[in-house]
mmCIF file of the protein (N, C-alpha, C, O) and its ligand, coordinates in Angstrom:
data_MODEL
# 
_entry.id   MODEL 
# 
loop_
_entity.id 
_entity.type 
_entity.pdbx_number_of_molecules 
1 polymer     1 
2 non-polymer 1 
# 
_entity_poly.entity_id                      1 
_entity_poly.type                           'polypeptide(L)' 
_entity_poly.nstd_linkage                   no 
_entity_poly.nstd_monomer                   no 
_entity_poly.pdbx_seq_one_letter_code       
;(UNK)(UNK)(UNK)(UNK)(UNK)(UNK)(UNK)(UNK)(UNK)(UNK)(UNK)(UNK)(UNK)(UNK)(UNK)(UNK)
(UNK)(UNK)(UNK)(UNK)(UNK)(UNK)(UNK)(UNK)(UNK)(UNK)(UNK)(UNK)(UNK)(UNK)(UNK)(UNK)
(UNK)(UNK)(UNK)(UNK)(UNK)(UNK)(UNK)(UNK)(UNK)(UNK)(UNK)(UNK)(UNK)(UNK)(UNK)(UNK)
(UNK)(UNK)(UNK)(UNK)
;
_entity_poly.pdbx_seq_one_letter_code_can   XXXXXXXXXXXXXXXXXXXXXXXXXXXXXXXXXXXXXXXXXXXXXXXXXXXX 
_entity_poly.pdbx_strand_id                 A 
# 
loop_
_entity_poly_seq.entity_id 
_entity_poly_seq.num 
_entity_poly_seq.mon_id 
_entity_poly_seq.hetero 
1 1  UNK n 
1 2  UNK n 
1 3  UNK n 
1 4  UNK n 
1 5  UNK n 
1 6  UNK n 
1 7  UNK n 
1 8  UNK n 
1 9  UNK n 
1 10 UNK n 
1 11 UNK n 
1 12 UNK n 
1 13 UNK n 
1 14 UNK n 
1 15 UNK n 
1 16 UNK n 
1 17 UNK n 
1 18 UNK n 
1 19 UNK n 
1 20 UNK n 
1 21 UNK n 
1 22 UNK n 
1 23 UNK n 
1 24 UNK n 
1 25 UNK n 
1 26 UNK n 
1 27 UNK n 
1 28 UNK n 
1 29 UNK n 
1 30 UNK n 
1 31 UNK n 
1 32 UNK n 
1 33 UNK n 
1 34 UNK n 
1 35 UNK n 
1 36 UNK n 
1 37 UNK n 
1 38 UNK n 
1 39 UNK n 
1 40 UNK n 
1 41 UNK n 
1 42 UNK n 
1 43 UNK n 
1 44 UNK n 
1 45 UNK n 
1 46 UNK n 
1 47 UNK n 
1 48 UNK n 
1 49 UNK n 
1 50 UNK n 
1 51 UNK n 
1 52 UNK n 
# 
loop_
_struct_asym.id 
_struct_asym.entity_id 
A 1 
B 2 
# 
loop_
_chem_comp.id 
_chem_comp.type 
_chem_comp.mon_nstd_flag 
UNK 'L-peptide linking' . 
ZN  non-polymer         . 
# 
_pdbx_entity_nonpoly.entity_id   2 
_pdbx_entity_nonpoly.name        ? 
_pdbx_entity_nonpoly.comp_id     ZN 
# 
_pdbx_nonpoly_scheme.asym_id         B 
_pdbx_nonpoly_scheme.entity_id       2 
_pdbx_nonpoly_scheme.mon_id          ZN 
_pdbx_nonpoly_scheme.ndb_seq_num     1 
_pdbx_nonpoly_scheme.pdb_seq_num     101 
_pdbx_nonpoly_scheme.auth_seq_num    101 
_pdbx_nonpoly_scheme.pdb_mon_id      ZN 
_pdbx_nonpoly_scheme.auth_mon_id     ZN 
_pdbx_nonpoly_scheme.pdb_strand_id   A 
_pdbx_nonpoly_scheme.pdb_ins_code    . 
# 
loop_
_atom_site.group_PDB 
_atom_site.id 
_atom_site.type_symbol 
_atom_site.label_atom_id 
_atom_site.label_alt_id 
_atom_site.label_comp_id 
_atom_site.label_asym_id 
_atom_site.label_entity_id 
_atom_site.label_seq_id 
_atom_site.pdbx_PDB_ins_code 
_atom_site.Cartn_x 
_atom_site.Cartn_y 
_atom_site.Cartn_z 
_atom_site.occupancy 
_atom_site.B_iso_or_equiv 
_atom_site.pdbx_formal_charge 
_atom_site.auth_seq_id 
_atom_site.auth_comp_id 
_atom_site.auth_asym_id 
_atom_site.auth_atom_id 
_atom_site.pdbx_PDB_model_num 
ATOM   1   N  N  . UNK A 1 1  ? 88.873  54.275 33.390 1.00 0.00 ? 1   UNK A N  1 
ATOM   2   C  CA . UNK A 1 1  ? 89.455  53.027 33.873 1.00 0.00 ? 1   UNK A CA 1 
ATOM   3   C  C  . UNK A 1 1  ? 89.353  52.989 35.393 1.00 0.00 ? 1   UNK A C  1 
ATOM   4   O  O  . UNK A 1 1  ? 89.655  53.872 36.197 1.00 0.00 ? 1   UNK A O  1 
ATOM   5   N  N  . UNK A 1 2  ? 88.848  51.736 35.615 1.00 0.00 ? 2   UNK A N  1 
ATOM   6   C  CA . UNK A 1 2  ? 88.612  51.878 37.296 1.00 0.00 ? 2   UNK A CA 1 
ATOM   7   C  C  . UNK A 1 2  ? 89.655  50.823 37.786 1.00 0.00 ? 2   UNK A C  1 
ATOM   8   O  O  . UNK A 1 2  ? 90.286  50.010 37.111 1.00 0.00 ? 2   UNK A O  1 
ATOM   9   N  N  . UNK A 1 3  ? 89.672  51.030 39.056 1.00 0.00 ? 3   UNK A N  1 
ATOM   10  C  CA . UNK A 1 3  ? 90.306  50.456 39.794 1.00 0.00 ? 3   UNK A CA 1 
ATOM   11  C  C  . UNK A 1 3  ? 89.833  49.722 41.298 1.00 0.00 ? 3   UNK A C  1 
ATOM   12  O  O  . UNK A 1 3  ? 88.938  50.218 41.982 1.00 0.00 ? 3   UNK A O  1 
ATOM   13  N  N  . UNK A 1 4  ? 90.465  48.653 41.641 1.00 0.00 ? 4   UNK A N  1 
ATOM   14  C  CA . UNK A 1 4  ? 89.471  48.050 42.897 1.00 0.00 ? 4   UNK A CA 1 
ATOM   15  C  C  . UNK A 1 4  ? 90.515  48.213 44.543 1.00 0.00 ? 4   UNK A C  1 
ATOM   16  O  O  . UNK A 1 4  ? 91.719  48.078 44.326 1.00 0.00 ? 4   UNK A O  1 
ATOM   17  N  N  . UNK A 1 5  ? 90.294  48.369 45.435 1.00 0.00 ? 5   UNK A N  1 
ATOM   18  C  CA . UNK A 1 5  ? 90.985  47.945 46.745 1.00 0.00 ? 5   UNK A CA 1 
ATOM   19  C  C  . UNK A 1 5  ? 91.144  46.533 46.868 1.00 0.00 ? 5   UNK A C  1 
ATOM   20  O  O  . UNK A 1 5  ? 90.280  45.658 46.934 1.00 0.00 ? 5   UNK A O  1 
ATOM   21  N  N  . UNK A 1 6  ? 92.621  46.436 46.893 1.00 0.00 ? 6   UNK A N  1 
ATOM   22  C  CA . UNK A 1 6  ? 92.936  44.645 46.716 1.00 0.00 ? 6   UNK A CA 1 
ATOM   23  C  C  . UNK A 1 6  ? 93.515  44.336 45.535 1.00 0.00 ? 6   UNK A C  1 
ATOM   24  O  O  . UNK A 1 6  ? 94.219  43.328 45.473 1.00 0.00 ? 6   UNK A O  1 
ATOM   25  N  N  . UNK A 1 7  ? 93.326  45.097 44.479 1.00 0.00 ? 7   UNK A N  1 
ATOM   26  C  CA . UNK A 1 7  ? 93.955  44.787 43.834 1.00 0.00 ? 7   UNK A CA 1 
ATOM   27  C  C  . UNK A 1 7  ? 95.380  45.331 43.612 1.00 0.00 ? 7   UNK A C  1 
ATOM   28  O  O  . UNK A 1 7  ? 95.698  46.273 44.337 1.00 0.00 ? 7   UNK A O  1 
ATOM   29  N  N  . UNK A 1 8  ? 96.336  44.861 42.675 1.00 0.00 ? 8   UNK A N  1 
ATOM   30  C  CA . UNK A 1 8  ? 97.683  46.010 42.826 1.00 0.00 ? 8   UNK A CA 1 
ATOM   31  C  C  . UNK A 1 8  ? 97.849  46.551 41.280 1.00 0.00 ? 8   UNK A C  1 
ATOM   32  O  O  . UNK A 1 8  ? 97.764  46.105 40.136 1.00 0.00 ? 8   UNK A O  1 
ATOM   33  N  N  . UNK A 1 9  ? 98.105  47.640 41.874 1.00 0.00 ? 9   UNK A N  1 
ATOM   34  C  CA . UNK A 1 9  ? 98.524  49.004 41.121 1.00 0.00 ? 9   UNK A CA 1 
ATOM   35  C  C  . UNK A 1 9  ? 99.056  48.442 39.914 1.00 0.00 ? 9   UNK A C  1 
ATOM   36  O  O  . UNK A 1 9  ? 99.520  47.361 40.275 1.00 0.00 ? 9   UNK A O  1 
ATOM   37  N  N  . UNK A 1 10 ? 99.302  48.606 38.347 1.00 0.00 ? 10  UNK A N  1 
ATOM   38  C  CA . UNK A 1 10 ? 100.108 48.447 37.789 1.00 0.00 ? 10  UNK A CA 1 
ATOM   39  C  C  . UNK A 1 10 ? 100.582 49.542 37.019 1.00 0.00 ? 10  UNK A C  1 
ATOM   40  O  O  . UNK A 1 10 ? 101.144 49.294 35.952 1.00 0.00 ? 10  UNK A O  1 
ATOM   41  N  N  . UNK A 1 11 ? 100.443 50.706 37.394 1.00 0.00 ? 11  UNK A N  1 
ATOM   42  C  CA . UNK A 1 11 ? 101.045 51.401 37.332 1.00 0.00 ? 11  UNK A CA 1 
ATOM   43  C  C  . UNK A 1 11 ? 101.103 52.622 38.984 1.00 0.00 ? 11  UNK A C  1 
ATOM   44  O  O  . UNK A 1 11 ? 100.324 52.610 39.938 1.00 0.00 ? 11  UNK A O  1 
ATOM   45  N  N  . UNK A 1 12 ? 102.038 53.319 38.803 1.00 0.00 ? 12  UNK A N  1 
ATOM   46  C  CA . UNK A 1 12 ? 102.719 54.571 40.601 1.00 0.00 ? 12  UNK A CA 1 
ATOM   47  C  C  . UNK A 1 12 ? 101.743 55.487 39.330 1.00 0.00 ? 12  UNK A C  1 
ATOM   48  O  O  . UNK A 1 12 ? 101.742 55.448 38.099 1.00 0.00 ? 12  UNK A O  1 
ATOM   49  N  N  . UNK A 1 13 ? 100.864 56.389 40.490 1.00 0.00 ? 13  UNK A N  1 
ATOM   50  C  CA . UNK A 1 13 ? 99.922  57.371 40.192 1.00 0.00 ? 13  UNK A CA 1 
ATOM   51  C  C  . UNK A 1 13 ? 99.130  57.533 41.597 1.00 0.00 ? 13  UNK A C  1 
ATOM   52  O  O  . UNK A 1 13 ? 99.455  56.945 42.628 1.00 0.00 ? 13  UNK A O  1 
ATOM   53  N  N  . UNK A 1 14 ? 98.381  58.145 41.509 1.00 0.00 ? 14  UNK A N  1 
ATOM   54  C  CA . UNK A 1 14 ? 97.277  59.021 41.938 1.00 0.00 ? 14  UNK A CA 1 
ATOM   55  C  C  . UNK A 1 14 ? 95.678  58.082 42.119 1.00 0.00 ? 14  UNK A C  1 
ATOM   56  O  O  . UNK A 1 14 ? 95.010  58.295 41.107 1.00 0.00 ? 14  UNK A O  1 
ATOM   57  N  N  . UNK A 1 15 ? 95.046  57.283 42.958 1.00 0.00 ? 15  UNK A N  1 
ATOM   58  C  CA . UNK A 1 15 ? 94.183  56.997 42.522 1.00 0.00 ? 15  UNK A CA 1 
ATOM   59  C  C  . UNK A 1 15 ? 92.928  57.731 43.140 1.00 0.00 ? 15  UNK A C  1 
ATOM   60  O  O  . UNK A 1 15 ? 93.079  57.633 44.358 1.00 0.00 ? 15  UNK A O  1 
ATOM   61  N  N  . UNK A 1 16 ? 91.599  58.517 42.842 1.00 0.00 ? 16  UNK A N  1 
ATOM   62  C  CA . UNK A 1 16 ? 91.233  58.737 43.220 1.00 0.00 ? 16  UNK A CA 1 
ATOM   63  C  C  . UNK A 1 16 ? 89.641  58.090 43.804 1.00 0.00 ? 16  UNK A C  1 
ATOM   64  O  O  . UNK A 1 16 ? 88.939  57.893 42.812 1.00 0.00 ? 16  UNK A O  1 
ATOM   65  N  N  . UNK A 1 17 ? 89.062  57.798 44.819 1.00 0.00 ? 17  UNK A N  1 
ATOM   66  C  CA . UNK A 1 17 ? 87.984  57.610 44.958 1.00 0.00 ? 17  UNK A CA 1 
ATOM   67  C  C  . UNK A 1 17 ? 86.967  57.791 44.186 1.00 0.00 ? 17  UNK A C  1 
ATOM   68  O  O  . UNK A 1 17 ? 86.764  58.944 43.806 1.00 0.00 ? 17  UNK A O  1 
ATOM   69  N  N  . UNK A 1 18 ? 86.171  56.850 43.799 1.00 0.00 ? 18  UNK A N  1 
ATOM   70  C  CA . UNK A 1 18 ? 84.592  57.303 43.088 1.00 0.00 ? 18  UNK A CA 1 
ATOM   71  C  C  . UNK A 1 18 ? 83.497  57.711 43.876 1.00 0.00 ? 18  UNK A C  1 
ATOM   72  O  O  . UNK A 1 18 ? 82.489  58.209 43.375 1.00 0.00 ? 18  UNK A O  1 
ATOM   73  N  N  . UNK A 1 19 ? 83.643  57.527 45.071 1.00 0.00 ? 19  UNK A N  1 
ATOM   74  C  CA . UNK A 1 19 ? 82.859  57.958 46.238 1.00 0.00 ? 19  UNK A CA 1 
ATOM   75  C  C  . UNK A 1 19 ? 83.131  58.866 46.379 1.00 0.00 ? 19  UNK A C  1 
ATOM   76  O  O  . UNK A 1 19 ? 82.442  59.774 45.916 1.00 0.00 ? 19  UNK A O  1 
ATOM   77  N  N  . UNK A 1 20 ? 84.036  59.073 46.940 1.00 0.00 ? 20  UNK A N  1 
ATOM   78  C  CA . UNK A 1 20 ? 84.589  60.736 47.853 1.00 0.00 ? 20  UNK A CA 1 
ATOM   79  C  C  . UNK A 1 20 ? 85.459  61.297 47.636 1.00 0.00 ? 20  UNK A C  1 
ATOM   80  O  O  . UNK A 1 20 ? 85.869  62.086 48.486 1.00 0.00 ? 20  UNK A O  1 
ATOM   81  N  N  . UNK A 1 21 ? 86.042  61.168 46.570 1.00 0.00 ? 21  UNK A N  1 
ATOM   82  C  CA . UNK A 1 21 ? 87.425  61.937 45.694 1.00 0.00 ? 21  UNK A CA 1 
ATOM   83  C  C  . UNK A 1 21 ? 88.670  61.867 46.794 1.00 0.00 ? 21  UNK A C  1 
ATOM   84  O  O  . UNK A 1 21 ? 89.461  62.808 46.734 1.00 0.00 ? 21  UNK A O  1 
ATOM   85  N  N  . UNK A 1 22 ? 88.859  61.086 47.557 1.00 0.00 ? 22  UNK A N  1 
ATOM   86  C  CA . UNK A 1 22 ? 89.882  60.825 48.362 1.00 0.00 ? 22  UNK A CA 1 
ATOM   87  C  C  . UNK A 1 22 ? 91.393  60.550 47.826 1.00 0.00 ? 22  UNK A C  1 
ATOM   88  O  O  . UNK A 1 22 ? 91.913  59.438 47.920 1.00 0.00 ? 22  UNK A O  1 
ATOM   89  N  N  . UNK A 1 23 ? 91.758  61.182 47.506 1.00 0.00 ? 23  UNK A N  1 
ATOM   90  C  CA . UNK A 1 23 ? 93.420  60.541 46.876 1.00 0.00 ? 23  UNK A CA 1 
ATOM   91  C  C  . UNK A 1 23 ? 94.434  59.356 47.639 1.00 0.00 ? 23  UNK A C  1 
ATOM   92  O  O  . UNK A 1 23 ? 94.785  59.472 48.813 1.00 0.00 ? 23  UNK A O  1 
ATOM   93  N  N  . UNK A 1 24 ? 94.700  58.592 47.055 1.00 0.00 ? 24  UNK A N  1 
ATOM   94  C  CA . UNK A 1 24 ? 95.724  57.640 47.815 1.00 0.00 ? 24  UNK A CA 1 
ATOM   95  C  C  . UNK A 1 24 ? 96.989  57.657 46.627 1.00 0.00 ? 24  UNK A C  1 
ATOM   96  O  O  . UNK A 1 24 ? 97.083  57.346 45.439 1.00 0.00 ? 24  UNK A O  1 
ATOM   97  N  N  . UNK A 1 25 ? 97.680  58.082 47.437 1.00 0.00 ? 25  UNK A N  1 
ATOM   98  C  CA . UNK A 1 25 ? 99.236  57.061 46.241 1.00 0.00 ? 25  UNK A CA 1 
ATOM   99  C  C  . UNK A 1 25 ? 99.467  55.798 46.565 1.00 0.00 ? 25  UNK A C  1 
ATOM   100 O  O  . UNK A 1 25 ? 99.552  55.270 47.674 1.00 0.00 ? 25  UNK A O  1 
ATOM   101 N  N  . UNK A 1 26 ? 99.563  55.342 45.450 1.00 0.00 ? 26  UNK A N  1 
ATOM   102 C  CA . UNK A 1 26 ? 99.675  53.707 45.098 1.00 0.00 ? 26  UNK A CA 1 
ATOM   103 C  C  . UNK A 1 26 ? 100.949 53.574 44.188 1.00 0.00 ? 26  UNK A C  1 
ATOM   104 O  O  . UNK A 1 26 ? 101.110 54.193 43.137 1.00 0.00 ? 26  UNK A O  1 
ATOM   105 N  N  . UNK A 1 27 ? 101.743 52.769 44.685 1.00 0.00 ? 27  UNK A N  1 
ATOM   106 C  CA . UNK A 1 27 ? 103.111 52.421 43.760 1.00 0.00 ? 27  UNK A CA 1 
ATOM   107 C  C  . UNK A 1 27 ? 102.952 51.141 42.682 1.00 0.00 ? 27  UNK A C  1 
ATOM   108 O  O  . UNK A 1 27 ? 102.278 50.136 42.907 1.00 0.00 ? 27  UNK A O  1 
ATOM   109 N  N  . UNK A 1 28 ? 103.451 51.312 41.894 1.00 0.00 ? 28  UNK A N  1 
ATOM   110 C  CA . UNK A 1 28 ? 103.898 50.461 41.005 1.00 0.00 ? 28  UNK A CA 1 
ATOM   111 C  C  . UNK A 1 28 ? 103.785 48.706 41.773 1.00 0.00 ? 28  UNK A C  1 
ATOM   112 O  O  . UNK A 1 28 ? 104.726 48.588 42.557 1.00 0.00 ? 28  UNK A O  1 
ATOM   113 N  N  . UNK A 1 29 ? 102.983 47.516 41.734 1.00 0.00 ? 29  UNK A N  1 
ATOM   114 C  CA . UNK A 1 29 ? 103.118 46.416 42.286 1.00 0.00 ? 29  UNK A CA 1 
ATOM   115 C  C  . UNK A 1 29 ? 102.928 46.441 43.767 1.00 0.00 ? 29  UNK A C  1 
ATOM   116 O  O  . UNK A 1 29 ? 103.591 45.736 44.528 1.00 0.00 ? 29  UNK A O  1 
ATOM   117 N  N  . UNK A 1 30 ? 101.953 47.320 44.171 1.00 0.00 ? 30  UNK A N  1 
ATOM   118 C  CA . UNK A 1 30 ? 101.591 47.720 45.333 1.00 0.00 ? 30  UNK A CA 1 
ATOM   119 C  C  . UNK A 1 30 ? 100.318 47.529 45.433 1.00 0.00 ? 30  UNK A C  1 
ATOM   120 O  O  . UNK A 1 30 ? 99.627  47.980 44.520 1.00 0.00 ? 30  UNK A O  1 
ATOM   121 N  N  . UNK A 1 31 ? 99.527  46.682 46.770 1.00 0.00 ? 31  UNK A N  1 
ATOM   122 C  CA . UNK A 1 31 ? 98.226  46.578 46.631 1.00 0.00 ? 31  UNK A CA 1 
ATOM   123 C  C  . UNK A 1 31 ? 97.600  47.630 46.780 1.00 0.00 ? 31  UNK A C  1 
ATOM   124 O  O  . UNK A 1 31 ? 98.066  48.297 47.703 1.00 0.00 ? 31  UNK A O  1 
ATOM   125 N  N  . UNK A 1 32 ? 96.689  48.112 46.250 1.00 0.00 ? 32  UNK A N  1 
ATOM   126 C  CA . UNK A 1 32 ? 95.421  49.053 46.585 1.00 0.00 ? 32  UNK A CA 1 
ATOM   127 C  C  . UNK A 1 32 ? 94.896  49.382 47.537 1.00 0.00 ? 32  UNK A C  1 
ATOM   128 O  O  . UNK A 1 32 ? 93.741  49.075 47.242 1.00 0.00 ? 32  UNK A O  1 
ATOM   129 N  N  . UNK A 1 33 ? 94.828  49.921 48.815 1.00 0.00 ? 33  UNK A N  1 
ATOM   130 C  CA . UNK A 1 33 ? 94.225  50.160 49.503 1.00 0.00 ? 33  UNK A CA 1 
ATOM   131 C  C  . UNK A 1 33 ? 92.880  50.949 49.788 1.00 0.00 ? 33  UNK A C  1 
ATOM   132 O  O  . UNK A 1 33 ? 92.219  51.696 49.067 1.00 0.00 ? 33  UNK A O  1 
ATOM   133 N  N  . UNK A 1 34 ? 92.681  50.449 51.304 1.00 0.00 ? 34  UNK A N  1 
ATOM   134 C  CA . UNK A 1 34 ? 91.223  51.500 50.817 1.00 0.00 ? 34  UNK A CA 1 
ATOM   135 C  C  . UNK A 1 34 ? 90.895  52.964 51.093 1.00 0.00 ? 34  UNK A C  1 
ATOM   136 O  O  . UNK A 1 34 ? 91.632  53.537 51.895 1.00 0.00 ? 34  UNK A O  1 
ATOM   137 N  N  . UNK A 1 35 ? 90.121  53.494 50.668 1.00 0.00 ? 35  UNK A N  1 
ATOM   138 C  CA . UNK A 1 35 ? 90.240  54.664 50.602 1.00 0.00 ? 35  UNK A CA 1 
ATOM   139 C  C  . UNK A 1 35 ? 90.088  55.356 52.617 1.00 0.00 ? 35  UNK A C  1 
ATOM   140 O  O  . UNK A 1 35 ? 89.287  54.858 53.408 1.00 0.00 ? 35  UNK A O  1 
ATOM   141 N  N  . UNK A 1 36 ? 90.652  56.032 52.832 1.00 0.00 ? 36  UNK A N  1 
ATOM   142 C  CA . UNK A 1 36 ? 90.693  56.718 54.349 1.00 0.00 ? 36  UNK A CA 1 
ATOM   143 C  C  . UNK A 1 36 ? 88.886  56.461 54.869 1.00 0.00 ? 36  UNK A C  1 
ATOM   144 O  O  . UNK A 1 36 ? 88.600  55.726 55.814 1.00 0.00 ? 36  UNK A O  1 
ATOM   145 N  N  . UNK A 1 37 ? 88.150  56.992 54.291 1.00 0.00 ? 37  UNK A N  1 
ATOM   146 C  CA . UNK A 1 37 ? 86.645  56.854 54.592 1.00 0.00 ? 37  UNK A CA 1 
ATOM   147 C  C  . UNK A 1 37 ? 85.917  55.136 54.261 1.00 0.00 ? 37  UNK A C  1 
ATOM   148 O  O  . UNK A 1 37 ? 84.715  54.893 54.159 1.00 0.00 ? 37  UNK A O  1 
ATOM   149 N  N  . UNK A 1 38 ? 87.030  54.165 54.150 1.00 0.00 ? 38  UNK A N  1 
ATOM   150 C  CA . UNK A 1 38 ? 86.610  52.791 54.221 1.00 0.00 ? 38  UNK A CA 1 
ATOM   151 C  C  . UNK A 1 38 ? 85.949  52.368 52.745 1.00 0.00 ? 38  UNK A C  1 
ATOM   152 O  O  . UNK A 1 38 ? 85.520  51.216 52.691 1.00 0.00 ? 38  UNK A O  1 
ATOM   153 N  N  . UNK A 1 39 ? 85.796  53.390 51.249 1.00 0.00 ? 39  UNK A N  1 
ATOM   154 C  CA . UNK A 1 39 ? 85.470  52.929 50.294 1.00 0.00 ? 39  UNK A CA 1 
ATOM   155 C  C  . UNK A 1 39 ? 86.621  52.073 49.511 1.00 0.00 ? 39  UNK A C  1 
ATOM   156 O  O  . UNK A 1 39 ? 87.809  52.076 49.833 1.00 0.00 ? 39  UNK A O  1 
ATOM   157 N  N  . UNK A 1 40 ? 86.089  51.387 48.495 1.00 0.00 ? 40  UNK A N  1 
ATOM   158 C  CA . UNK A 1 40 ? 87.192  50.637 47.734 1.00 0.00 ? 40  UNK A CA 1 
ATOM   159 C  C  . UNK A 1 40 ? 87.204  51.084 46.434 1.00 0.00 ? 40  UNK A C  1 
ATOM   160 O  O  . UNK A 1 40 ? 88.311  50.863 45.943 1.00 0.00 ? 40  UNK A O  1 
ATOM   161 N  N  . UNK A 1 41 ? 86.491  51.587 45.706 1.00 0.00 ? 41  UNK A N  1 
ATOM   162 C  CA . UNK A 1 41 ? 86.355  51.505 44.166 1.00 0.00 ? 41  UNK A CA 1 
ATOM   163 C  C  . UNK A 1 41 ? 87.217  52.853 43.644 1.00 0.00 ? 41  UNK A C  1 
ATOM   164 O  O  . UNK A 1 41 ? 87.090  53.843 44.364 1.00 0.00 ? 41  UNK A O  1 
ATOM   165 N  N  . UNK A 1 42 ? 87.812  52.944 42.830 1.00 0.00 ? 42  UNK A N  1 
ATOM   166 C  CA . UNK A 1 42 ? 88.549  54.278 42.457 1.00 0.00 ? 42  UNK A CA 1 
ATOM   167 C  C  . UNK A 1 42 ? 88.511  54.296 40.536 1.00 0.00 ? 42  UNK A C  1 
ATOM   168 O  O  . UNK A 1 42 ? 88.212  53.590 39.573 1.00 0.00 ? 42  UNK A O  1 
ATOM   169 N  N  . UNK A 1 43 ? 89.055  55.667 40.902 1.00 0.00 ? 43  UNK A N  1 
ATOM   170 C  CA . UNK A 1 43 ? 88.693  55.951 39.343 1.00 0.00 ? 43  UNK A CA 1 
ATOM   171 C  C  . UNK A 1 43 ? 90.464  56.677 39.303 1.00 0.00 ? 43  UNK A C  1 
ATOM   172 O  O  . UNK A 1 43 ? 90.915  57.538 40.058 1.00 0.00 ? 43  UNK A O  1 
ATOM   173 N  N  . UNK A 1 44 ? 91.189  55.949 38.128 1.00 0.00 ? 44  UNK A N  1 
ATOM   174 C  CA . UNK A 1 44 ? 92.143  55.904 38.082 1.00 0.00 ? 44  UNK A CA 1 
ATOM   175 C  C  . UNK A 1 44 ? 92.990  57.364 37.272 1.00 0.00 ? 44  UNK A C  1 
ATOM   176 O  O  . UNK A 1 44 ? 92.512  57.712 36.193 1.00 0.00 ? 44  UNK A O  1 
ATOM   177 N  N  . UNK A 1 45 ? 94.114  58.094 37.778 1.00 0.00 ? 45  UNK A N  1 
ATOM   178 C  CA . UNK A 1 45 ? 94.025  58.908 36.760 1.00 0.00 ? 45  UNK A CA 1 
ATOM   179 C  C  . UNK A 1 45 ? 95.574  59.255 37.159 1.00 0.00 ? 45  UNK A C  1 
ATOM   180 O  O  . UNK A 1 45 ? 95.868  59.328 38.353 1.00 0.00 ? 45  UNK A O  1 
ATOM   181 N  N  . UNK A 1 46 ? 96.641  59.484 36.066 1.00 0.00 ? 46  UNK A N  1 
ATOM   182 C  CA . UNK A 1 46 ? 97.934  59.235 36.686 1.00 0.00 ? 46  UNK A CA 1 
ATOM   183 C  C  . UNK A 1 46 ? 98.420  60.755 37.192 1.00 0.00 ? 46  UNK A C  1 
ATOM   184 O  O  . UNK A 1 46 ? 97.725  61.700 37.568 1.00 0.00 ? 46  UNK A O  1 
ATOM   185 N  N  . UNK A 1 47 ? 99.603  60.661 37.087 1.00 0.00 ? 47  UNK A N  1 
ATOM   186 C  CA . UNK A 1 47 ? 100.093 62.136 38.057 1.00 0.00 ? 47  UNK A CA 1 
ATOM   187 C  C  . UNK A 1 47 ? 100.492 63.000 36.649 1.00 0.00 ? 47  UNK A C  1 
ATOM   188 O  O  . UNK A 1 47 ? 101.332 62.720 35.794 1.00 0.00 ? 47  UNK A O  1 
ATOM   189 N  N  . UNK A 1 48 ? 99.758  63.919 36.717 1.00 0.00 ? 48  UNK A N  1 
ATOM   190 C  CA . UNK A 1 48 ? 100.088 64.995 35.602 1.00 0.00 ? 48  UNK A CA 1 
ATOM   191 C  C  . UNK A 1 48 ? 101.046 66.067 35.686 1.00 0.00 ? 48  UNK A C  1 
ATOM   192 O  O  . UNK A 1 48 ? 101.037 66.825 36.656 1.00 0.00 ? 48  UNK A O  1 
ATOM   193 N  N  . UNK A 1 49 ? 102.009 66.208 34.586 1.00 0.00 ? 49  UNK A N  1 
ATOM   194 C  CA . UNK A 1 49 ? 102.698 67.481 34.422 1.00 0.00 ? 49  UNK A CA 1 
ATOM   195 C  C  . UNK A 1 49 ? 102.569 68.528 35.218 1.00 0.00 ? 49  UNK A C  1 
ATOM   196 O  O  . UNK A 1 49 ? 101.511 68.805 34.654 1.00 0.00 ? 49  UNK A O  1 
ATOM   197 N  N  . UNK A 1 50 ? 102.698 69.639 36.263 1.00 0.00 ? 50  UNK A N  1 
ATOM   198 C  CA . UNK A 1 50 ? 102.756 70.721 36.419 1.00 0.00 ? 50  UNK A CA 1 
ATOM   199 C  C  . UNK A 1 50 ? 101.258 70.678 37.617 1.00 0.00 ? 50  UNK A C  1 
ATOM   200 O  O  . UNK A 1 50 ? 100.495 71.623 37.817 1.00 0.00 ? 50  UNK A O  1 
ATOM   201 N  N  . UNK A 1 51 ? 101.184 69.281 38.266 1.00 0.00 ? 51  UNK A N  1 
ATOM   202 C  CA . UNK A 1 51 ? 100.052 69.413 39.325 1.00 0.00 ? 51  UNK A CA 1 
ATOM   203 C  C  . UNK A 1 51 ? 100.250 69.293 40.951 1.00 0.00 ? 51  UNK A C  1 
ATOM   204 O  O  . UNK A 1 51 ? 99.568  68.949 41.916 1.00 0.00 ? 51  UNK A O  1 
ATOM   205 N  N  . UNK A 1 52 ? 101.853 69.875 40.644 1.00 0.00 ? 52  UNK A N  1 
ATOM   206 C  CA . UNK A 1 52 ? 102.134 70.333 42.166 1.00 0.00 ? 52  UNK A CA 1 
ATOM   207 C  C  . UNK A 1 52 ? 102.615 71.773 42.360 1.00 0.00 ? 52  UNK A C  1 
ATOM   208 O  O  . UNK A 1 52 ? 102.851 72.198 43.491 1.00 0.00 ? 52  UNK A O  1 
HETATM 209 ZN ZN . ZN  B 2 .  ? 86.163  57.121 49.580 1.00 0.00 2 101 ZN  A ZN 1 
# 
């Protein structure tokens, strides 16, 4: 499931870049931003159990 910059989050997770594996947190009804290195497209994947 992908995700775009601009659009908003509908779900709080983790999104990561398809370009450059850049992580952003994105909240719940929060627009998307873009990734630190200026990409937009992300590949969506939520916050897992036991990954801190
Ligand atoms: Zn990127």
């Amino acid at each position: 499931m992908a995700a775009h910059a601009g659009e908003k989050a509908q779900k709080t997770g983790d999104f990561y870049c398809a370009k450059c594996d850049e992580k952003v947190h994105v909240t719940s009804g929060h627009t998307i931003p873009k990734c630190p290195n200026g990409h937009s497209e992300y590949e969506t994947r939520r916050n897992e159990p036991g990954n801190k």
